[in-house]
N, CA and C of each residue as an Amber inpcrd file, in Angstrom:
protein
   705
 125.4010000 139.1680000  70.4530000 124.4810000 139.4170000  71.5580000
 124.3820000 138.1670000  72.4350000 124.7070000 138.0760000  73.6670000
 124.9580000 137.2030000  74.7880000 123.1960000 136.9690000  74.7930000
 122.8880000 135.8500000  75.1440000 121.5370000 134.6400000  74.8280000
 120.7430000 135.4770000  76.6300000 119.9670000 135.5170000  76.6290000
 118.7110000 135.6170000  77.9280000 118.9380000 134.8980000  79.2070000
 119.0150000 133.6600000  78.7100000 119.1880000 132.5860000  79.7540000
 120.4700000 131.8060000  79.0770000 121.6010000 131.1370000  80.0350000
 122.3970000 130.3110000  79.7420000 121.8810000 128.9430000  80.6660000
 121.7430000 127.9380000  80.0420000 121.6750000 126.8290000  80.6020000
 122.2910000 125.4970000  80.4930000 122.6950000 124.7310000  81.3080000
 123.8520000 124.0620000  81.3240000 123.4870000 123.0750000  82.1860000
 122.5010000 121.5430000  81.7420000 122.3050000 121.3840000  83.0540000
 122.8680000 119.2940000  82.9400000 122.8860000 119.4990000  84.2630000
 124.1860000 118.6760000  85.0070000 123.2100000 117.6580000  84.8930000
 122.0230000 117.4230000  85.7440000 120.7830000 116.0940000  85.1810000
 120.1940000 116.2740000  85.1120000 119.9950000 116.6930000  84.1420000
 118.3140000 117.3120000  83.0840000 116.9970000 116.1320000  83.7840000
 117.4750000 115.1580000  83.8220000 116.4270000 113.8500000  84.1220000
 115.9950000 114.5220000  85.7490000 116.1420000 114.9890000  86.3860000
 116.0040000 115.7090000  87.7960000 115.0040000 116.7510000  87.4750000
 115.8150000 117.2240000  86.6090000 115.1020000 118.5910000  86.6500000
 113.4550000 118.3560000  86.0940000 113.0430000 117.6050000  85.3150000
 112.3250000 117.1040000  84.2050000 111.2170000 116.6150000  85.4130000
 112.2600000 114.8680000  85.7700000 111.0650000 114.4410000  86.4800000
 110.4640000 115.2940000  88.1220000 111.1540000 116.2980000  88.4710000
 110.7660000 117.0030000  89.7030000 109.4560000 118.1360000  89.0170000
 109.2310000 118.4140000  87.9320000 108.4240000 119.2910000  87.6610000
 107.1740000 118.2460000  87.1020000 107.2970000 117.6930000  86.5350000
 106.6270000 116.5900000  85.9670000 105.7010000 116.1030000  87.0200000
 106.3410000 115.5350000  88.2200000 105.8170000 115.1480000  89.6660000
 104.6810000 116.4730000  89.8710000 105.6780000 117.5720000  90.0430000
 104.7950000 118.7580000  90.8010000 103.4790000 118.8170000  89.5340000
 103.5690000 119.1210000  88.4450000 102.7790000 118.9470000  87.4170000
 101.3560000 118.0400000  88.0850000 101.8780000 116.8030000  88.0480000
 100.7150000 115.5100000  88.9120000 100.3090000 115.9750000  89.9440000
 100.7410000 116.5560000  90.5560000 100.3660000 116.6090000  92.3370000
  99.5900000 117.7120000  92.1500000  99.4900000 118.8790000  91.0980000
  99.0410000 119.9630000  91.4680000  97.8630000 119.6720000  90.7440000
  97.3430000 119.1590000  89.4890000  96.1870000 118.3890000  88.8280000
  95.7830000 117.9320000  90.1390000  96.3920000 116.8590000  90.3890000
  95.0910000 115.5930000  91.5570000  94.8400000 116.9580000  92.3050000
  95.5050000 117.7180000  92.8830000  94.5900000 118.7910000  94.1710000
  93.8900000 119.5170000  93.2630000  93.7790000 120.0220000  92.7500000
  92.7360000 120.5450000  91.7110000  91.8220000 119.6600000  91.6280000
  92.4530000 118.6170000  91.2460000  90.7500000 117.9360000  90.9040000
  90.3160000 117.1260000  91.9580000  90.4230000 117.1340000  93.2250000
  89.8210000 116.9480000  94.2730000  89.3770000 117.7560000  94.7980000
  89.9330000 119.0620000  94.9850000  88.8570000 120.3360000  95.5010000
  87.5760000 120.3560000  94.4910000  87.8800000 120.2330000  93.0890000
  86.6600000 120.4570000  92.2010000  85.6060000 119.6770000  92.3750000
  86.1840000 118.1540000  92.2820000  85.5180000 117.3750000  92.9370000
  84.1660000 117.0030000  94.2970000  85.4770000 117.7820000  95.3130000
  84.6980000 117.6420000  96.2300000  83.3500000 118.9160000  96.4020000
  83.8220000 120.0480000  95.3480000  82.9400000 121.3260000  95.4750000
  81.5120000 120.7580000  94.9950000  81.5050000 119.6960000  93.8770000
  80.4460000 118.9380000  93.4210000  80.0600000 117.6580000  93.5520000
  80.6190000 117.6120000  95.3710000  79.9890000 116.3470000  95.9080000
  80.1840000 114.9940000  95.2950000  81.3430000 114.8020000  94.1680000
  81.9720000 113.6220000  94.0170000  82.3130000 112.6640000  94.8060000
  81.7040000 111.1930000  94.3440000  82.2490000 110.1980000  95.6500000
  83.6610000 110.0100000  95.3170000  84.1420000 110.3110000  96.5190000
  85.6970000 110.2140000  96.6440000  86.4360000 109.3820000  96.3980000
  86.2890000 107.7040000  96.4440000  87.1310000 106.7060000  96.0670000
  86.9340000 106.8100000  94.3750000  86.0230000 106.6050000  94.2620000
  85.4290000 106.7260000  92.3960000  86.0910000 107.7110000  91.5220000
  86.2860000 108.4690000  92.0740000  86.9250000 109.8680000  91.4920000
  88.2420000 110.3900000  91.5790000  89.2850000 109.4480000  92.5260000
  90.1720000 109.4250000  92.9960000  90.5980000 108.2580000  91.5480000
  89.8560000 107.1140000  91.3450000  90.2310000 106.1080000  90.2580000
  89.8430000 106.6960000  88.7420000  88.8900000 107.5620000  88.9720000
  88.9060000 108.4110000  87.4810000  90.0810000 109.1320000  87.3940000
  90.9490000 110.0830000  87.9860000  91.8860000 110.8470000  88.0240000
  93.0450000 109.9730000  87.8380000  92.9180000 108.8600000  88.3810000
  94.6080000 108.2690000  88.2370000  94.2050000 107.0150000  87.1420000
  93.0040000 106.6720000  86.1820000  93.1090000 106.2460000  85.5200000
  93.0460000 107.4870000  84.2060000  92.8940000 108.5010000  84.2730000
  93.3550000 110.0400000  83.2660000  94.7810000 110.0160000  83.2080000
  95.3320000 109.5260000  84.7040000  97.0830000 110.0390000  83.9050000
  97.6190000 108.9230000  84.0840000  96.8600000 107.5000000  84.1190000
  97.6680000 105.9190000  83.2260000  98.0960000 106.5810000  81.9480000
  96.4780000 106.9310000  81.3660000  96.5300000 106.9110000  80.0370000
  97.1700000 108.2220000  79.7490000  97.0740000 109.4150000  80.0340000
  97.9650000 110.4380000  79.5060000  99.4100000 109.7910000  79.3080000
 100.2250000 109.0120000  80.5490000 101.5630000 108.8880000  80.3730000
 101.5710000 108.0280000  79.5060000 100.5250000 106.9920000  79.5550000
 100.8860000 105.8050000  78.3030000 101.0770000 106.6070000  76.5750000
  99.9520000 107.6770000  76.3150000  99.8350000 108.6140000  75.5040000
 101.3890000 109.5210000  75.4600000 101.7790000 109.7870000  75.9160000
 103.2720000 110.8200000  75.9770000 103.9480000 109.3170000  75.4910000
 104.3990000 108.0890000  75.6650000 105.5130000 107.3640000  75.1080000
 104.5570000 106.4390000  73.5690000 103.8860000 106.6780000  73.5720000
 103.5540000 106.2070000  72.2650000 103.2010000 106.7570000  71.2650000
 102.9530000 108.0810000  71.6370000 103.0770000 108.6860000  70.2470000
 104.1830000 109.6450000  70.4990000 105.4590000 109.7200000  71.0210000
 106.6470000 110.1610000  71.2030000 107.6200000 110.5810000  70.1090000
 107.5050000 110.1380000  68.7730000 108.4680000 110.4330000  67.8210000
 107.9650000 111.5580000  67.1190000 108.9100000 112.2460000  67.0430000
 108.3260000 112.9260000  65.5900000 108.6810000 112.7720000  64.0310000
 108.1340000 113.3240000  62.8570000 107.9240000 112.6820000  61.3530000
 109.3170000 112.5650000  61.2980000 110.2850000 113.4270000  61.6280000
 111.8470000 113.2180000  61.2160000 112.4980000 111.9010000  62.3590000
 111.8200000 112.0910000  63.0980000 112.5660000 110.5600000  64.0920000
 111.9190000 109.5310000  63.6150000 110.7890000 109.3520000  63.1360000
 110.2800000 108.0130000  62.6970000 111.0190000 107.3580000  61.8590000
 111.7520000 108.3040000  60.6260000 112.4620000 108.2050000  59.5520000
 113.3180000 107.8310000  59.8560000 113.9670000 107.8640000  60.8710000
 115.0660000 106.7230000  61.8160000 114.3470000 105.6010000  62.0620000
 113.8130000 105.4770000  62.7560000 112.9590000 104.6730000  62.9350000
 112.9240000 103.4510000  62.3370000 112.4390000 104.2290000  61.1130000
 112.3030000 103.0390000  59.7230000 113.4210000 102.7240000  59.1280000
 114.2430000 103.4100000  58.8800000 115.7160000 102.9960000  58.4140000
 116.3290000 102.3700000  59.1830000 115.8260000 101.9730000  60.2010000
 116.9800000 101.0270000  61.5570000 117.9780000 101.5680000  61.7620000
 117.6330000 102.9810000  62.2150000 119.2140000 104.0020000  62.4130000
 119.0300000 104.3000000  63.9090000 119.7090000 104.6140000  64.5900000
 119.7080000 105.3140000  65.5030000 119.5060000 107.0270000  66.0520000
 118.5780000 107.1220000  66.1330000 118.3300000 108.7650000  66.8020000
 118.7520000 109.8600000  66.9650000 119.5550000 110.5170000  66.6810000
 120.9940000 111.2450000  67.4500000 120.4700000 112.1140000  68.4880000
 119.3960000 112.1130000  68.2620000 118.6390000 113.5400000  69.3810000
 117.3940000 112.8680000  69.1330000 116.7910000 113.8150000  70.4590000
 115.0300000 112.9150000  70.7400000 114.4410000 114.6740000  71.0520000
 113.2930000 114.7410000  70.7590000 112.0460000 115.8560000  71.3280000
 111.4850000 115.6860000  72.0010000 111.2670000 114.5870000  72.3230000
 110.9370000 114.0320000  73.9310000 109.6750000 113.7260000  73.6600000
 109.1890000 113.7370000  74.9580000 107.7130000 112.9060000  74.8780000
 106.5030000 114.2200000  74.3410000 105.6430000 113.0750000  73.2260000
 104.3320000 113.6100000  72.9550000 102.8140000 114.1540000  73.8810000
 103.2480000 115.4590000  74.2800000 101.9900000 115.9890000  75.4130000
 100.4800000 115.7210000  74.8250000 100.6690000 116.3680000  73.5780000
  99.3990000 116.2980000  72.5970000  98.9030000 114.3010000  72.7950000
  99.6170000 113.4630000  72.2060000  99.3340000 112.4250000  72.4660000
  98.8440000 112.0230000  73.9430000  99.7370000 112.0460000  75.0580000
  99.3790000 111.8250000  75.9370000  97.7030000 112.3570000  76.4870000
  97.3560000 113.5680000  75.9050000  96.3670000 114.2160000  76.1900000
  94.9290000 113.5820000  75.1700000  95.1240000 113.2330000  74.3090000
  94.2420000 112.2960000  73.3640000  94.0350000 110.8180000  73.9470000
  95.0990000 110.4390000  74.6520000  95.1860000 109.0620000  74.9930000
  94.4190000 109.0970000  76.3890000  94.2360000 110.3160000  77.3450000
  93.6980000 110.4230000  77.8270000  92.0090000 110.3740000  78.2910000
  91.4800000 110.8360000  76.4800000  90.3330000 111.0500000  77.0660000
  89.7970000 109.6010000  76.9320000  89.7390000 108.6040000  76.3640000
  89.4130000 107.3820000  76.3730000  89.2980000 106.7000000  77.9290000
  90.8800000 107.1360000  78.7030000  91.1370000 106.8150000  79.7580000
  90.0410000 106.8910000  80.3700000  89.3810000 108.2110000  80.1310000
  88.4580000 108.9590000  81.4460000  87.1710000 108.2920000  80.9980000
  86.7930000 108.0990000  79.7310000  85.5900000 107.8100000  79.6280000
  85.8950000 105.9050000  80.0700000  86.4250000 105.2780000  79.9270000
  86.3120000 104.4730000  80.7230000  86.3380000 103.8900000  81.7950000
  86.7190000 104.9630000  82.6370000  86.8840000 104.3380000  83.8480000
  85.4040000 105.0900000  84.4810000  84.3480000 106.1150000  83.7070000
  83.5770000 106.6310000  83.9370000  82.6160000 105.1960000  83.3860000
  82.7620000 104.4690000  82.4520000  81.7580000 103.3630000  82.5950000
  82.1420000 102.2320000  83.4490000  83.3380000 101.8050000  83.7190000
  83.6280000 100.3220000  84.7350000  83.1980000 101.1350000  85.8150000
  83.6750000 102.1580000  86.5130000  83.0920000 102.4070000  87.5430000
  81.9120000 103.4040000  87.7850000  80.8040000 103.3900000  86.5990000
  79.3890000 103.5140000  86.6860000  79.2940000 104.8200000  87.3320000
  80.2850000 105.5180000  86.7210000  79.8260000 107.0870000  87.3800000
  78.8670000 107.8900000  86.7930000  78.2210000 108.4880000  87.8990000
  76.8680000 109.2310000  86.8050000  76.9490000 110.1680000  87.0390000
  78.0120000 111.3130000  87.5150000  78.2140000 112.4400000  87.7190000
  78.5730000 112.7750000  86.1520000  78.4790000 114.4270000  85.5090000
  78.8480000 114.9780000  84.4240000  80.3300000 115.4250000  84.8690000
  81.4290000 114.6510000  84.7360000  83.2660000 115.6230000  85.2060000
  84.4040000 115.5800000  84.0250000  83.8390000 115.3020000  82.8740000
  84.9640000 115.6860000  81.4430000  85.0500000 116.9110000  81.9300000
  84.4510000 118.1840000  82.1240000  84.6680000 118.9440000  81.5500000
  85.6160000 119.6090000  82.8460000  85.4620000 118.7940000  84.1960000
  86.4390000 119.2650000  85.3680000  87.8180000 118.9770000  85.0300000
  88.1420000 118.9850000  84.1330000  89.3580000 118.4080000  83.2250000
  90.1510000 119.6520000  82.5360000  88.9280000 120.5370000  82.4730000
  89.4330000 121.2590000  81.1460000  90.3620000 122.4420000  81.8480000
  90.3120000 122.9450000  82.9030000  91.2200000 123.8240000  83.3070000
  92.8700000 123.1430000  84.1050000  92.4240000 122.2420000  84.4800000
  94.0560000 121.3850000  85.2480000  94.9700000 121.2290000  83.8950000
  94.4250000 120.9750000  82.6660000  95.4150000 120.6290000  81.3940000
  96.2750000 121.9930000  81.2060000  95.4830000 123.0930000  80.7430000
  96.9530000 124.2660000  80.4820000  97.4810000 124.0520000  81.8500000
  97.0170000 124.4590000  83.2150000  97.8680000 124.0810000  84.5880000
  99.1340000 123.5460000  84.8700000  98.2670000 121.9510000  84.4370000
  99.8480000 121.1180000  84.1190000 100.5130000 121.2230000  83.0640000
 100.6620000 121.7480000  82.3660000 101.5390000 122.0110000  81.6240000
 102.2640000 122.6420000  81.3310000 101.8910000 124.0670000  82.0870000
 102.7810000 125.2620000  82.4720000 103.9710000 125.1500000  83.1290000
 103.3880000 124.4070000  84.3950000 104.4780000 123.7370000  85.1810000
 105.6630000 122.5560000  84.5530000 104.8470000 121.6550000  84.2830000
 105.7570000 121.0180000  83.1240000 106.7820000 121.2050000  82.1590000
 106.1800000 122.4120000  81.4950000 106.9750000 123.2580000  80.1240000
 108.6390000 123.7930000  81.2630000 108.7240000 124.3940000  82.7220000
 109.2020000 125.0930000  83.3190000 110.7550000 123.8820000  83.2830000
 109.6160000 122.4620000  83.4400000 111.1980000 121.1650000  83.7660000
 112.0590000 121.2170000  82.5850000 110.7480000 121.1630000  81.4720000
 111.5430000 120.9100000  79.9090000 112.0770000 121.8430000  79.5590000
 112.1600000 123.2830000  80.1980000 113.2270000 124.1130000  80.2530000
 114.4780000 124.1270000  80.6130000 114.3990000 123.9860000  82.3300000
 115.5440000 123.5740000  82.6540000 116.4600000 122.2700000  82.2780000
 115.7260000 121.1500000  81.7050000 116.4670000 119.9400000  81.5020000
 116.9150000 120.0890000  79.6230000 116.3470000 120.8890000  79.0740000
 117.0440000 121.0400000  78.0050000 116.3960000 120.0090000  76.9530000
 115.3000000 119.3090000  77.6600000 114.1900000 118.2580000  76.5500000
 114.1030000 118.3920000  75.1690000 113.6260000 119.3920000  75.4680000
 112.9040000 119.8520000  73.9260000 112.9800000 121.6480000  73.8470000
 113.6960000 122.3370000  72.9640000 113.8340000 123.6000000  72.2160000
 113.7930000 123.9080000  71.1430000 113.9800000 125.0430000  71.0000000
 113.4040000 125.5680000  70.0580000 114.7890000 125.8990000  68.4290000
 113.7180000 126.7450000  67.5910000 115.3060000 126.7910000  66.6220000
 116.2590000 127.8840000  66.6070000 117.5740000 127.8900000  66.1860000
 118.2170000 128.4700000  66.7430000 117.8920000 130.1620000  65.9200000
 118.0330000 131.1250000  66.8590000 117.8150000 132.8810000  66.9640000
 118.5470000 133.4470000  67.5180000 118.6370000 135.0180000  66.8590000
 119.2770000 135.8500000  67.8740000 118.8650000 136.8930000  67.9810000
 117.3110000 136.5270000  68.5640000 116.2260000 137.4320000  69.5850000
 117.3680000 138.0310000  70.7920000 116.9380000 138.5440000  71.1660000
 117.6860000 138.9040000  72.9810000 117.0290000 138.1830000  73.6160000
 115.7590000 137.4920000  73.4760000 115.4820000 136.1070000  75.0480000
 115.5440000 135.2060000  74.0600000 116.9460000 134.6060000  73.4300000
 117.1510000 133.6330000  73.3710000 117.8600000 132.5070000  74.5770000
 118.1310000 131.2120000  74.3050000 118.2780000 130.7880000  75.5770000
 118.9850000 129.7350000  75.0030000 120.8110000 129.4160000  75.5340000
 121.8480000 128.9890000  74.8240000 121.9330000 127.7920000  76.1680000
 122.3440000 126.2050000  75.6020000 122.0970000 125.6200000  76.4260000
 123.6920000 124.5120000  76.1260000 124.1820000 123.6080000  77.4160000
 125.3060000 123.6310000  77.3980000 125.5480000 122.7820000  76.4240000
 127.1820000 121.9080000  76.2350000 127.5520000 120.8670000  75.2040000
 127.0660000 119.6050000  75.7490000 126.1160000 119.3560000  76.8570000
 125.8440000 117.9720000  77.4110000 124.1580000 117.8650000  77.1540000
 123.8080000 119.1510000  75.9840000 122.5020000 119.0160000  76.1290000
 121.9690000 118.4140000  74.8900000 120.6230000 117.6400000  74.7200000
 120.0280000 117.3490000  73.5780000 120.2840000 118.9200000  72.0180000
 120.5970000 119.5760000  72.3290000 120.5210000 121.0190000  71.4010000
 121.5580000 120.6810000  70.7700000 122.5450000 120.9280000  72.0030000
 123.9950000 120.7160000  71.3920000 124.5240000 119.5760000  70.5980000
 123.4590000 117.8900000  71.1270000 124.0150000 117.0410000  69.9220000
 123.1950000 117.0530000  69.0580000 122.0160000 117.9350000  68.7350000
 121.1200000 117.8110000  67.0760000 122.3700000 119.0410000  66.4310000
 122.2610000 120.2830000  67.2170000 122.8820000 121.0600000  66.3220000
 124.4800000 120.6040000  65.9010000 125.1190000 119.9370000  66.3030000
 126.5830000 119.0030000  66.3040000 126.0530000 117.9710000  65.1240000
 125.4350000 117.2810000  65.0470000 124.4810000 116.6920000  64.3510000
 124.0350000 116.8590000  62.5900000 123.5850000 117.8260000  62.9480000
 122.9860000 118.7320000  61.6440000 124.4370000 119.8310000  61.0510000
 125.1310000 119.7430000  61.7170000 126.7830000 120.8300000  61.0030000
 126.7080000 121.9540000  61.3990000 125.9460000 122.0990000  62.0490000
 125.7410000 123.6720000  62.7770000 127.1220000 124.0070000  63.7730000
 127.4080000 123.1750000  64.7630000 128.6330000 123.3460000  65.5950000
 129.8870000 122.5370000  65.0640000 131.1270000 122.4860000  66.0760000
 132.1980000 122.2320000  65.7790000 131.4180000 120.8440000  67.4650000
 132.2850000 119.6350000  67.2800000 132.0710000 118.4560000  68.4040000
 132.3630000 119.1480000  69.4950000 133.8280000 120.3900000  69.6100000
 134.3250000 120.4780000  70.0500000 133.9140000 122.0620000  71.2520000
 132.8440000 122.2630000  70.3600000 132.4840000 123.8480000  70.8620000
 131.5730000 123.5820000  72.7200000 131.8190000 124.7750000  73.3610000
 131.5560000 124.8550000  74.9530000 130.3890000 124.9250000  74.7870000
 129.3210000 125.4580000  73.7380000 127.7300000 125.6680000  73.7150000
 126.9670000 125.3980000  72.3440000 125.8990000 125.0340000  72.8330000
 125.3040000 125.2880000  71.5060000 124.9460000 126.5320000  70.8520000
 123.9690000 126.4010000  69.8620000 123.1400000 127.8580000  69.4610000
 121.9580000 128.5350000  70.0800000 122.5450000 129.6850000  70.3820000
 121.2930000 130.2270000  71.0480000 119.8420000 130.0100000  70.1030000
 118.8860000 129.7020000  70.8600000 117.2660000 129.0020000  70.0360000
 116.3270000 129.5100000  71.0260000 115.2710000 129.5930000  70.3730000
 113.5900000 129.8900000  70.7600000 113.6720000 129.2940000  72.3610000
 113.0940000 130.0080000  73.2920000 112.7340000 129.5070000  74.0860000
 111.4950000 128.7970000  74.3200000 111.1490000 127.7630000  73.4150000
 109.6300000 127.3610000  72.6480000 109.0260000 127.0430000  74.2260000
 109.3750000 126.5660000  75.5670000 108.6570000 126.1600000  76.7820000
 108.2540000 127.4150000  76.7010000 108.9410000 129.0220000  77.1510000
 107.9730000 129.8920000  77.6660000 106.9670000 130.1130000  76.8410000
 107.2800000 130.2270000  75.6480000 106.2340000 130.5340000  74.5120000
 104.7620000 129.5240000  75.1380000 105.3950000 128.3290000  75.5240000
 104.3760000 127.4420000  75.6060000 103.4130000 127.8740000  77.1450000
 104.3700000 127.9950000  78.0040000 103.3670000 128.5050000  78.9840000
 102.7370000 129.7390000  78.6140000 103.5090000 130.8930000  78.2410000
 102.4720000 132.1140000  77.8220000 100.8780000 131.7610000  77.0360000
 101.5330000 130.7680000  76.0020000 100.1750000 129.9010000  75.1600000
  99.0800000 129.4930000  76.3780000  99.5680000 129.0460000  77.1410000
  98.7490000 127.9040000  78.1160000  98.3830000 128.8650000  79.1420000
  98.4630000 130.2950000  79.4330000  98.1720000 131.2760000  80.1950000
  96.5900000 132.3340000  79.4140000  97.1280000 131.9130000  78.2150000
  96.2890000 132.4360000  77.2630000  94.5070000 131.7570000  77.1260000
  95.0570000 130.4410000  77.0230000  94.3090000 129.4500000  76.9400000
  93.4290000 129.2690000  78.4500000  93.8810000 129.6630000  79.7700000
  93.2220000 129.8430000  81.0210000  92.3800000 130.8240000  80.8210000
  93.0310000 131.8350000  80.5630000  91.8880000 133.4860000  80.3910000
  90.5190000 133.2380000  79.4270000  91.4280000 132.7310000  78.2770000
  90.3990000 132.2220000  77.5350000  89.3710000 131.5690000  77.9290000
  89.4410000 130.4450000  78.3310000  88.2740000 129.4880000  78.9710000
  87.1050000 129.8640000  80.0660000  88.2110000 130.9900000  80.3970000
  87.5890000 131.5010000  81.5010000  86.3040000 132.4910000  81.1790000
  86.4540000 133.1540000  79.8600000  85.7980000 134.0710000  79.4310000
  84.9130000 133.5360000  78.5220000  84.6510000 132.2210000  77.8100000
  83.9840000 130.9740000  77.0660000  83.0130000 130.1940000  77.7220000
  83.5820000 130.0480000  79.8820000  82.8410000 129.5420000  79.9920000
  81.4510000 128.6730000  80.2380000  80.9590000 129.6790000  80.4880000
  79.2820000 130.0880000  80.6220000  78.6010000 130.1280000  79.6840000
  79.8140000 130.0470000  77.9650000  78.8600000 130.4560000  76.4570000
  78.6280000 128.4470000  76.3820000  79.3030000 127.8070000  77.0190000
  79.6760000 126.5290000  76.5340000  78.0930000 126.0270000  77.5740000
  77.5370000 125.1510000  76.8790000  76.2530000 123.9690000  77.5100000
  76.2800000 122.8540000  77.8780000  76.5610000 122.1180000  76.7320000
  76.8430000 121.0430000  76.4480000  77.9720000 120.0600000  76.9730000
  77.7820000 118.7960000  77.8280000  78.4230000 118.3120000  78.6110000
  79.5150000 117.7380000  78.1030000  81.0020000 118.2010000  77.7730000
  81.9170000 117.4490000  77.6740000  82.6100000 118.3420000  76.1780000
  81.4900000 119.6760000  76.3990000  82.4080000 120.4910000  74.6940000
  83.4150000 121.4900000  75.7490000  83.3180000 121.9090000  76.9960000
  84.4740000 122.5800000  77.0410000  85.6100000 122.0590000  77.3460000
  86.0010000 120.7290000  77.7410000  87.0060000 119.9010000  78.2760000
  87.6340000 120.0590000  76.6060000  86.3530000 119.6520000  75.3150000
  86.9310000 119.1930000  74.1360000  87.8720000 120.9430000  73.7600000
  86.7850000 121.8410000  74.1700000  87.3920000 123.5120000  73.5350000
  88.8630000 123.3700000  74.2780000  89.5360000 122.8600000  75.3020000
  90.5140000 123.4060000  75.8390000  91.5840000 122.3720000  75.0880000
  91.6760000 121.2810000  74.9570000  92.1050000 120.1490000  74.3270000
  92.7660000 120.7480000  72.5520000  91.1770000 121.1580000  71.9320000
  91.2840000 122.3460000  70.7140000  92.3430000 123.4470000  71.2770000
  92.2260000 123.9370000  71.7360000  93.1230000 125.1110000  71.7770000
  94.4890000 125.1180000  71.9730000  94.5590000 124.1400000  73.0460000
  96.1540000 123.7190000  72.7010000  96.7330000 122.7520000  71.7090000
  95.8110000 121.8110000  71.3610000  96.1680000 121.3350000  70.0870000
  96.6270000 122.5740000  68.6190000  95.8210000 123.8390000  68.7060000
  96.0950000 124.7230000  67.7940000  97.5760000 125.0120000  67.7490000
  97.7890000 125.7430000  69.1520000  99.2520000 125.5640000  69.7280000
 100.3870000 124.6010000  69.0850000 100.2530000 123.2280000  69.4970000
 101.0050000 121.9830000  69.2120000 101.1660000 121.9010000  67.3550000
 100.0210000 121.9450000  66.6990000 100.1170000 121.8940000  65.6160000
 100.1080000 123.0050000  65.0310000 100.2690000 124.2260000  65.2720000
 101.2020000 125.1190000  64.3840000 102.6470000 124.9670000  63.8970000
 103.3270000 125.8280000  63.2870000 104.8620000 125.1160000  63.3650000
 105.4080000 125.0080000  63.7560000 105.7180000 125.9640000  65.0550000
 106.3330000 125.9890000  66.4280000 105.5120000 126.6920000  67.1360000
 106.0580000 126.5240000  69.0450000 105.6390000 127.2560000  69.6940000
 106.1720000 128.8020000  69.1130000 106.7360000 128.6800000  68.1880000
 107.3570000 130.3360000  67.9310000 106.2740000 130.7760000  67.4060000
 105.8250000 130.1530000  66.7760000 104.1680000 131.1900000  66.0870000
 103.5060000 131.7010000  67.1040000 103.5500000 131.0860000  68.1670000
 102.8950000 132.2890000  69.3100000 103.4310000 133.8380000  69.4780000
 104.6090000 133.3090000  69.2280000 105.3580000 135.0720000  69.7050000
 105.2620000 135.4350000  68.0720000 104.8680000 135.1180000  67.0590000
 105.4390000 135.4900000  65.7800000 105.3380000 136.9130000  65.5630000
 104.8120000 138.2140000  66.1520000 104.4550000 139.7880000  66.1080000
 105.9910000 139.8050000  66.2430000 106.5080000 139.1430000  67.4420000
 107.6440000 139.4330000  68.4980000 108.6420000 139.0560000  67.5280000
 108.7760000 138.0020000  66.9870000 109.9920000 136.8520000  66.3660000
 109.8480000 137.8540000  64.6770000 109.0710000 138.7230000  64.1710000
 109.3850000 139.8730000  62.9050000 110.4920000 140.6130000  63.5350000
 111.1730000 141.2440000  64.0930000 111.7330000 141.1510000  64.6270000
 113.7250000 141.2640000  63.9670000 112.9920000 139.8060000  64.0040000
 114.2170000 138.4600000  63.8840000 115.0510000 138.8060000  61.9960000
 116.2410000 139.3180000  62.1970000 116.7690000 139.5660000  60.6310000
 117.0050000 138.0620000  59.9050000
């Protein structure tokens, strides 16, 4: 059975950082309309927002490995394949960000929680780059929306890697499309919030509920447990 999507891409690093960008750009307008709907002073809030994604990006490269890459790591080996950067981290590393730049610059407005809908947002968009650039996927299936990606991609040298392919083969194995899974998750997680959020009071628990929810996501075993009804299925 021929894979859903074939992908094959020429500079994944393009594809990645152009969504990544749009990702940023579409947060800050979000959170300046929100902003401004609640009379936020504008320079102040402009330095809360871009001190949120210092620390998110500092968060995505430091907690970046995962338990099987560390194990390189420590053995002084080299990598053969990467999963790319840690969202979950970046998003933890974040909230510190915000609460401090909410005390150096003495803000007394309540805005954690104007936070909590731009996160699934950006990340939807995001998940769309790490699709096309071939970042991070999923394991290999033969669902019908699986999604087979070329011999120049991170897939192709874990699965080359691990004995799965021949050095020599035109593709890898068709695998999970774990990004859509992830936006469907993060579509889920909008509706959700949306329908939570009037039950929520307390200043700074729904920013934490949305944070929870995709953390549930992240730390399941894969994004495949989202589709798992779908992935029974799977012989």
């Amino acid at each position: 059975m021929k894979p859903f999507m074939l992908i094959t891409p020429e500079h994944p690093g393009t594809y990645y950082a152009l969504f990544y960008l749009l990702a940023f750009v579409t947060c800050f307008v979000l959170l300046m309309l929100e902003g401004r709907r609640r009379n936020f002073p504008v320079i102040p809030w402009m330095l809360v927002i871009a001190t949120a994604f210092l620390f998110f990006m500092l968060g995505c490269r430091l907690i970046a490995f995962s338990s099987n890459e560390w194990s390189y790591v420590i053995r002084f080996q080299h990598i053969p394949y990467s999963t790319g950067l840690s969202v979950l981290g970046g998003i933890l590393l974040s909230i510190p960000g915000i609460l401090l730049a909410k005390k150096c610059l003495r803000f007394q407005f309540a805005m954690v929680d104007v936070f909590a809908f731009v996160v699934p947002v950006g990340l939807m968009i995001q998940r769309f780059g790490c699709l096309l650039a071939g970042c991070c996927y999923g394991t290999p299936t033969v669902l019908p929306w699986a999604v087979q990606y070329g011999s120049n991609s991170l897939a192709f040298a874990q699965h080359v890697h691990d004995g799965f392919l021949a050095a020599d083969s035109a593709f890898a194995l068709p695998v999970h499309p774990v990004q859509l899974y992830e936006v469907l998750c993060c579509l889920v997680i909008l509706l959700s919030l949306g329908k939570i959020r009037d039950l929520i009071k307390v200043p700074g628990n729904f920013f934490l509920t949305s944070i929870a929810l995709y953390g549930i996501v992240k730390n399941s075993k894969s994004e495949e447990d989202c589709i798992l009804v779908l992935s029974r299925t799977e012989p």
